[in-house]
Phi, psi and omega in degrees: 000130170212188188283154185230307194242106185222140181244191208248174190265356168298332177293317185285283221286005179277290184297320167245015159196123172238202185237115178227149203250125176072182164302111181325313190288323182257021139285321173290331151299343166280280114043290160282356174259348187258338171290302165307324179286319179307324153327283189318301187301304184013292179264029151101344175264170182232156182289150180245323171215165167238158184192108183209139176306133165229146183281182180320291168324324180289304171315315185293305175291340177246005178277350148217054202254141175299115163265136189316160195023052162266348201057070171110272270276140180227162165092143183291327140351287219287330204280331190286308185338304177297326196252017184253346184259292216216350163339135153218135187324298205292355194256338174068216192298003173251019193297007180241035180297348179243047175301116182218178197274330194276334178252019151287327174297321166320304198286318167296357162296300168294330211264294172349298180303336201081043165300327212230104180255124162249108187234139163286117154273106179279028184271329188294171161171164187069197175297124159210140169216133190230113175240114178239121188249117165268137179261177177293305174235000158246148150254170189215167182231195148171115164294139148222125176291119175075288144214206222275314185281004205272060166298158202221334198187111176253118192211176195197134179014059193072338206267131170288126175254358181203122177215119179257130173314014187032064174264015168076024164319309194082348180276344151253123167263359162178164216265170341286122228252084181316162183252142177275192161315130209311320162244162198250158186309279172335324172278348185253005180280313193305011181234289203289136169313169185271007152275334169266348176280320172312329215269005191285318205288000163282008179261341177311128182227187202295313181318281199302278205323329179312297174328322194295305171267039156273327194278297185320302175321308206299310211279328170269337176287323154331303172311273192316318174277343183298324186251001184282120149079214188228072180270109177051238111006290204070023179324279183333300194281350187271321164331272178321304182285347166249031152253152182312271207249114193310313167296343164268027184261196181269161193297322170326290207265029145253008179268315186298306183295325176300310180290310201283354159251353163290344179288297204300298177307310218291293217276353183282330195094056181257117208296050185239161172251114190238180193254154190284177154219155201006073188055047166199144183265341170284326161326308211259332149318288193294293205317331187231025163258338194279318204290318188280343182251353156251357154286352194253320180297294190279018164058052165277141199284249184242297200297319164314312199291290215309330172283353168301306192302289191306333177274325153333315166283341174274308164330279163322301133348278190301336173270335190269333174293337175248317147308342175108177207260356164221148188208162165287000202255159191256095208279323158350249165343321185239326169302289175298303178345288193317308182332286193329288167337304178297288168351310176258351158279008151309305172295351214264301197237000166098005194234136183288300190340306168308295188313355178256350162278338165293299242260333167283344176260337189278331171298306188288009162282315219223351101033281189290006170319104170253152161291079178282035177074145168307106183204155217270015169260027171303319178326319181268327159344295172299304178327292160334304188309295181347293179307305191290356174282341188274289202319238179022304146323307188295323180277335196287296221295354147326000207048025192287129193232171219210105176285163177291120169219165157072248117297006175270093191284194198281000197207177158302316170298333206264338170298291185307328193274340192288305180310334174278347179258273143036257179312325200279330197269030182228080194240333176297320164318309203304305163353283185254032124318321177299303155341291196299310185329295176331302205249018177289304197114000000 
């Protein structure tokens, strides 16, 4: 395997780490309905219902996840609802920033009429989202695809007014609509070895790090209302509170308590924003909070952490292009985990090469994880990943190597696909979760 396609790391980080305001899947039903809708007025009209398809995957993950400023309201209803009110396209993975108590009220006036339809396909998977908003005399559609920002297919009274080749950019959200790059970052990593994907951090320059750490700030201030009050759970903060003095615990279990109240906020709906990783805001907590707080703990300076961060999001990636970008398996947790892991044995010892043995004991440790949908006890999940990425860490930096057992194969490369096999082959799970919703109601 080696690289075909490569893209700059100005591509990658546009694309697979962003700012996303809630759980990304009923974000992405925001998203495509406020794109419909943004048709529909076009021509002059206002919406009467929504109705929309989601793939499996989708469905699991937005049926009881906390939508932002709703206070409490949960599930891809309440987000399409919001975004038939107040959606704005041009904002990507934040369309629901003008989320307020006065169009939450508007929105629940639809959801109330029966306005609002969310139907799983379940033949679908990974990201699909299909919305379709009927007017008093037009109607409109919009798909997205692949991944949580990626329209794909824009249409007014059937006729496609916008269609992309769904190679999963995320870079155009509204019309009129350029076509993006011929290949998307995830697609040209899912080729390249984990040394040529490592080899992105010589592209870095002050502009990315900057960036990089902005995400950390974003990601800890989250964190920081996660202990705040009666937040979600409250994982995060009974971690945390159950030491006599919390700054005095081991380092372990305040990177567990930190990610898990940055979780507690994210998935309760608390209206701050944090930054993703690979199309996931959970993704983007455990990659950066174990890596930012222990750089911050061993007084390391900013251009380190950031470049720790930048590997952490590469790690990731690099495990999510090939397990998928939703899966039944809990990619928080074993994916992100893995970031994390590479990150910090990055700072421990300054070597990606260490890094691969971290990033290989938290997949055959956290693999079997599964997702049982976006929900505010996701908190521990993350906390998990988070922890076991530092023990991982701790042990890589020893130079400690992991012979092929289990799913650990003989190279790195040859681990993530065993792991990829795995994921794609626990699709019967996904079922019947769906089954359980299903019979939830």
């Amino acid at each position: 395997m080696g690289c075909t396609d490569r893209v700059s790391l100005k591509q990658f980080l546009k694309e697979e780490v962003k700012p996303a305001l809630g759980c990304t899947e009923p974000v992405a039903v925001a998203l495509a309905t406020a794109r419909a809708r943004e048709e529909l007025e076009a021509a002059g009209d206002s919406p009467v219902s929504v109705r929309v398809t989601v793939s499996s995957n989708v469905f699991k993950n937005g049926a009881a996840v906390g939508i932002p400023g709703t206070d409490g309201l949960k599930g891809n209803a309440v987000a399409a609802a919001l975004a038939l009110v107040c959606g704005k396209s041009d904002w990507g993975l934040e369309v629901l920033r003008e989320s307020s108590p006065e169009n939450v009220k508007k929105a629940q006036k639809f959801l109330d009429g029966g306005k609002v339809t969310i139907t799983a396909d379940r033949k679908a998977s990974g990201v699909y989202v299909k919305s379709e908003v009927q007017g008093s005399n037009h109607s409109s559609s919009c798909t997205i695809r692949k991944s949580h920002a990626n329209i794909t297919e824009v249409t007014r009274d059937g006729a496609v007014v916008f269609s992309s080749d769904a190679s999963g950019s995320g870079l155009s959200t509204s019309g009129p609509l350029a076509s993006g790059p011929s290949i998307t970052a995830a697609e040209a990593i899912v080729s390249m070895t984990w040394d040529e994907v490592m080899s992105y951090l010589n592209e870095a320059d002050d502009e990315d790090l900057a960036f990089l750490l902005k995400g950390m700030e974003m990601n800890l201030a989250i964190a920081r209302r996660g202990f705040e009050g009666k937040v979600g759970l409250g994982v995060g903060r009974a971690i945390r509170d159950s030491f006599p003095d919390p700054d005095k615990a081991d380092l372990g279990s305040r990177i567990k308590a930190w990610s898990a109240a940055a979780s507690d906020a994210r998935m309760s709906g608390v209206p701050m924003p944090v930054m993703s990783s690979a199309g996931s805001g959970n993704h983007g907590i455990t990659a950066i909070v174990p890596v930012a707080l222990y750089g911050q703990e061993k007084g390391m300076d900013d251009a380190k952490i950031a470049r720790a961060l930048l590997v952490s999001h590469l790690a990731t990636a690099f495990v999510k292009s090939r397990t998928g970008r939703l899966s039944s398996t809990c990619g928080c947790a074993f994916a992100a985990g893995a970031g994390a892991a590479a990150g910090l044995t990055y700072l421990m010892t300054g070597s990606t090469q260490n890094a691969k043995t971290a990033v290989e004991a938290v997949v055959s440790n956290l693999i079997g994880m599964l997702c049982d949908g976006g929900k505010e006890s996701c908190a521990f999940k993350v906390g998990t990943g988070a922890m076991e990425a530092y023990h991982a860490a701790l042990m890589a930096s020893d130079s400690s190597t992991i012979e092929a057992q289990g799913v650990v194969g003989q190279d790195i490369e040859e681990t993530i696909a065993n792991a990829a096999k795995i994921a794609s082959g626990m699709g019967p799970i996904e079922q019947i979760i769906l089954d359980i919703l299903d019979e939830r109601g």
